[in-house]
Each structure stands twice: as structure tokens, then as C-alpha cells.
N, C-alpha and C positions, 0 to 999 in steps of 0.2 A: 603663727609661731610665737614663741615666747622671746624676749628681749634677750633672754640670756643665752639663747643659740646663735652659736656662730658657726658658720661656712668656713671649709678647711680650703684654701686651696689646692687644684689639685697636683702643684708640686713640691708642697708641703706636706710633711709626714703628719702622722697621727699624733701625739705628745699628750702622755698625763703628769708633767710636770704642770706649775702656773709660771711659765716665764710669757713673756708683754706678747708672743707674737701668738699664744692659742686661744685666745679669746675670749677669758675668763678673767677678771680682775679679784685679787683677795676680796673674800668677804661676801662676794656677790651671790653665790650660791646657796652660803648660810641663810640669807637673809628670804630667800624665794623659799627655803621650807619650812623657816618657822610663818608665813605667809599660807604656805599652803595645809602647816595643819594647822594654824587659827582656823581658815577655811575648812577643813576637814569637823573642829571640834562644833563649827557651826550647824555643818549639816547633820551633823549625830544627833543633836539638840534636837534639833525642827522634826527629829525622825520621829528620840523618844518621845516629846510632846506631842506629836501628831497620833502617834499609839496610844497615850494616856487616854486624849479627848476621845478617838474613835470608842476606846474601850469604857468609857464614863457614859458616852452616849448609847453606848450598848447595851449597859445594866439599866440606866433610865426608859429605854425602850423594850425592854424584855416585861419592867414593873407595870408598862403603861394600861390599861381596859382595854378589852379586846376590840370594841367599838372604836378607842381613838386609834387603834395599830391600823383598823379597815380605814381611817381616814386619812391617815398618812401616806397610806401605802396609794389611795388613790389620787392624793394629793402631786405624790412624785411621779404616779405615772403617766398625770396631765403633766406636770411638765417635762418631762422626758420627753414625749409627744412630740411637744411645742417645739424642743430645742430640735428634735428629730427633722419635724417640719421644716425650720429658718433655716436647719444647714441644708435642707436638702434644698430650698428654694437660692440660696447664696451659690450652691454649685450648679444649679439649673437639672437637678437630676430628675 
């Protein structure tokens, strides 16, 4: 749970005022969502740049000889393999 949740008791009423007894102190609230959309502007970031490179390396692999695509392709599907392998030997399967 977040810091800024608090427990009503239960013979306390509900209250959307900020007076001392609902658990919220001025300010505190502001402050958790400009937090959470620095965090939010972070992840949009990591999204769009993660979209660029995939799509950069998708035209560089589309341009590649047909000869190095057969080499890559079989490049990744030994290790795919390999990874297939160690998990399945880590879980005993």
C-alpha cells in the first residue's frame, strides 16, 4: 500500500474535507501525482524509443542479403534452443 493511505476507523465516518483526523495532510497528495506522472512521462519514453530501435532494426534487416537473414535466423534459433534447454533443465522438466 501506498504511504498515503490511511485506515478510517470504523466509527468514524467517511469525510472529504482535510481536517487533522482524515489522514491526509495538505499538500501530500499533490505531491504523489506529479511523482506519478514524472513516472508515467518515463515510461512513454522507454515505449517510444523502444518502438524507434525495433523499427530501425527492422528496415536494416528487411535491406540485409538473403544469405545473412538465413544466418541470423539460424543464429537465434540455436539460441532460443539453448535458453529452451537451461529453463527446462532449472525447472527439472
Amino acid at each position: 500500500m501506498s504511504e498515503s493511505f490511511r485506515t478510517t476507523p470504523h466509527d468514524q465516518a467517511w469525510s472529504s474535507s482535510s481536517s487533522p483526523g482524515n489522514g491526509y495532510q495538505s499538500g501530500e497528495r499533490g505531491s504523489h501525482s506529479n511523482e506519478d506522472a514524472g513516472e508515467a512521462g518515463k515510461i512513454v519514453l522507454v515505449g517510444v524509443l523502444g518502438g524507434l530501435l525495433s523499427a530501425a532494426g527492422y528496415v536494416i534487416y528487411r535491406r540485409l542479403p538473403e544469405e545473412q537473414k538465413q544466418r541470423l535466423q539460424s543464429q537465434v534459433r540455436l539460441i532460443v534452443q539453448q535458453r529452451i534447454t537451461e529453463i527446462r533443465q532449472n525447472f527439472n522438466i
